[in-house]
C-alpha positions, 0 to 999 in steps of 0.5 A: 048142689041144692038150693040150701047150698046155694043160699048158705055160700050166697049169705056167706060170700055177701057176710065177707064181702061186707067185712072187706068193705068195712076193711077197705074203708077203714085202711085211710078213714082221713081221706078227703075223697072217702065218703066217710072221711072222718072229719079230723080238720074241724075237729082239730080247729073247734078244739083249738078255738075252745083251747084259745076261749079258755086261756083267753078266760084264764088270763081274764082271772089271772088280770082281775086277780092282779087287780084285787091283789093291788087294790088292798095295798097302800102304795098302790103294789108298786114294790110288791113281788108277785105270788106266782108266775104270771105270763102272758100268752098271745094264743088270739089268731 
């Protein structure tokens, strides 16, 4: 064999080992013991602080939609039906 043919199975063998060691690393990409784990714990509890940052805003404007409903009122909205639904959620940890 020449020197080309040397170099041309060297490059090709270093291209498909790099392929199945992208391979391998991507078989189980949330294992903790991988370097490159992805990190889908943090992930998961930012979303759920932000899901729980906006209820908690969303039952603050439902609160102070209540209050500018019963302030208009002359009996104070003792009798009076709400418009909608309004549930409380308790979602705070």
């Amino acid at each position: 064999m020449s020197a080309r043919q040397y170099a041309s199975v060297a490059a090709v063998a270093f291209a498909l080992l790099g392929i199945e060691g992208a391979a391998t690393e991507c078989e189980n990409p949330f294992s903790p013991k991988r370097f490159n784990q992805l990190g889908m714990d943090r992930f998961c509890e930012a979303a759920h602080d932000e899901m729980c940052q906006l209820l908690r805003w969303w039952r603050e404007e439902e609160e102070e939609g209540e209050q500018d409903d019963t302030e208009g009122t002359e009996g104070g909205g003792a009798g009076e039906v709400p418009s909608g639904p309004r549930t409380r959620y308790s979602f705070d940890r």
